[in-house]
C-alpha positions in Angstrom: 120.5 99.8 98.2 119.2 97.9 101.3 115.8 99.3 102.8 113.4 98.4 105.4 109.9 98.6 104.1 107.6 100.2 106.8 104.3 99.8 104.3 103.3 97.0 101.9 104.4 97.6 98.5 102.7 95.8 96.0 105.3 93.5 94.1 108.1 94.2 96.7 107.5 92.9 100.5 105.4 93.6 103.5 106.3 96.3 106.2 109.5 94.8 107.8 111.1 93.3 105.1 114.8 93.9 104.1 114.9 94.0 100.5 117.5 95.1 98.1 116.0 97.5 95.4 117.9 100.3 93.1 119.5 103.1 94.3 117.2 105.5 92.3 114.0 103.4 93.5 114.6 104.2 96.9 115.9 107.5 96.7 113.7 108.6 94.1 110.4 106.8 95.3 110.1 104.9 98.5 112.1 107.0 100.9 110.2 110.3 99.6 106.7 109.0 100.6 107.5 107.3 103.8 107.2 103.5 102.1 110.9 102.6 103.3 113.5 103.5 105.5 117.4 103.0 104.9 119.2 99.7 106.5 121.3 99.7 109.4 122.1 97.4 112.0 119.9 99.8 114.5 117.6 99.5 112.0 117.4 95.8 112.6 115.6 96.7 115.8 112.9 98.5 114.4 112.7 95.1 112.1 112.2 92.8 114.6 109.7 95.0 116.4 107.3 95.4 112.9 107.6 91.6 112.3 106.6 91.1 115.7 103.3 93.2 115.4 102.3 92.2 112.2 102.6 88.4 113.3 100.3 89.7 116.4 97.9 91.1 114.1 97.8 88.4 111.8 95.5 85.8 113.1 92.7 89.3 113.7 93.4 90.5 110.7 92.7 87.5 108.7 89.4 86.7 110.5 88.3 90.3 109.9 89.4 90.4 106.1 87.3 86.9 106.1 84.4 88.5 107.2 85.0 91.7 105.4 85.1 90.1 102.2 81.8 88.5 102.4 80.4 92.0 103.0 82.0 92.8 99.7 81.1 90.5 97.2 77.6 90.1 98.5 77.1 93.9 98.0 76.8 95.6 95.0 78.7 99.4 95.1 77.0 101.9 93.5 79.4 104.9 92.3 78.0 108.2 90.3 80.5 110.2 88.6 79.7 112.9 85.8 79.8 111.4 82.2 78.8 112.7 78.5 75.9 111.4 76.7 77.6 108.4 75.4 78.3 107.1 78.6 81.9 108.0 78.9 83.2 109.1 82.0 85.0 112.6 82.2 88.1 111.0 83.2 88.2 108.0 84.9 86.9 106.4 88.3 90.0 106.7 91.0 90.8 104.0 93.6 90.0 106.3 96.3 86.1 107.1 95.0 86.0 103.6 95.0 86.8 103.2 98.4 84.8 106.3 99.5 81.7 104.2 97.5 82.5 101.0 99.6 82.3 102.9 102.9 79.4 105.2 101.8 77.2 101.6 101.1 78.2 100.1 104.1 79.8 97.1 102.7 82.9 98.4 104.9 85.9 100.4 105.3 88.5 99.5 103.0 92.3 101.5 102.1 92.5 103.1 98.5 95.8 101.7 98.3 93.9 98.1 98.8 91.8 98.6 95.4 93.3 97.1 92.3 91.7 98.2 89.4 93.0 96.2 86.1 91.7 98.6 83.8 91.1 102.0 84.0 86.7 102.8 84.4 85.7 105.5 81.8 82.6 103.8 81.0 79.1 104.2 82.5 78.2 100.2 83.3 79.2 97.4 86.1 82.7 96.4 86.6 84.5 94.4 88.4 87.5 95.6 91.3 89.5 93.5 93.3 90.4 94.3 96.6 93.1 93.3 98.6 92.4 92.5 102.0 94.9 90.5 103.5 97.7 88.9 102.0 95.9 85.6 101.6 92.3 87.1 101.0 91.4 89.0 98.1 87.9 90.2 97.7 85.9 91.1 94.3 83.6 94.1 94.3 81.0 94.4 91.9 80.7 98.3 91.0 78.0 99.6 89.2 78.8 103.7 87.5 76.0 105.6 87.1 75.9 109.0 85.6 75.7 112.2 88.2 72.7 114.0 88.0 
């Protein structure tokens, strides 16, 4: 199936690229929350008019991510969540209490969908995230889990 992606899908394209995925993909996952839109050739407008923006935005974007990411790795992110005696989280630490932490310690504002985590945080201790900020700036946040009082 042909789609127009109207978000950035990690692995896939950037908002306003045609790509060809599955029929189940699509149907089943992109289309459902809003990530994608079915191709036509109307659709080819709405194309050209995202590609247009984003390459507007670009040059800002980039400067800002530049900036942003220095705010990011020269902060550290402190994050309490409630864990046992040995230090192990109850569950794990989501990508969107990180991003709540990164705004809460004024490092900046930053999209949960942004944050990747390469393995899941169930332990009390510093970790590493990345975030990505722009497709050609990616920023590492040093996160430091404490235990909730």
């Amino acid at each position: 199936m042909k789609i127009i992606l109207t978000h950035e899908v990690a692995g896939l394209g950037a908002p306003g690229d045609v790509v060809e995925v599955k029929d189940g993909y699509a149907r089943n996952y992109l289309l459902p929350r809003k990530l994608a839109t079915p191709w036509t050739k109307g659709g080819q407008k709405q194309v050209d008019a995202i590609t247009k923006a984003r390459a507007t935005r670009a040059v800002q974007s980039l400067e800002h991510a530049k900036s942003l990411k220095g705010n990011l790795e020269a902060s550290v992110v402190t994050l309490a969540a409630r864990a046992g005696e040995s230090g192990r989280l109850f569950g794990a630490v989501t990508t969107a209490e990180i991003a709540d932490a990164v705004k809460a310690s004024g490092a900046g504002e930053i999209d949960r969908r942004t944050v990747q985590v390469a393995q899941p945080i169930r332990n009390v201790g510093s970790h590493e995230v990345s975030v990505k900020l722009h497709p050609e700036v990616q920023a590492t946040v040093k996160l430091a889990v404490v235990a909730a009082k």
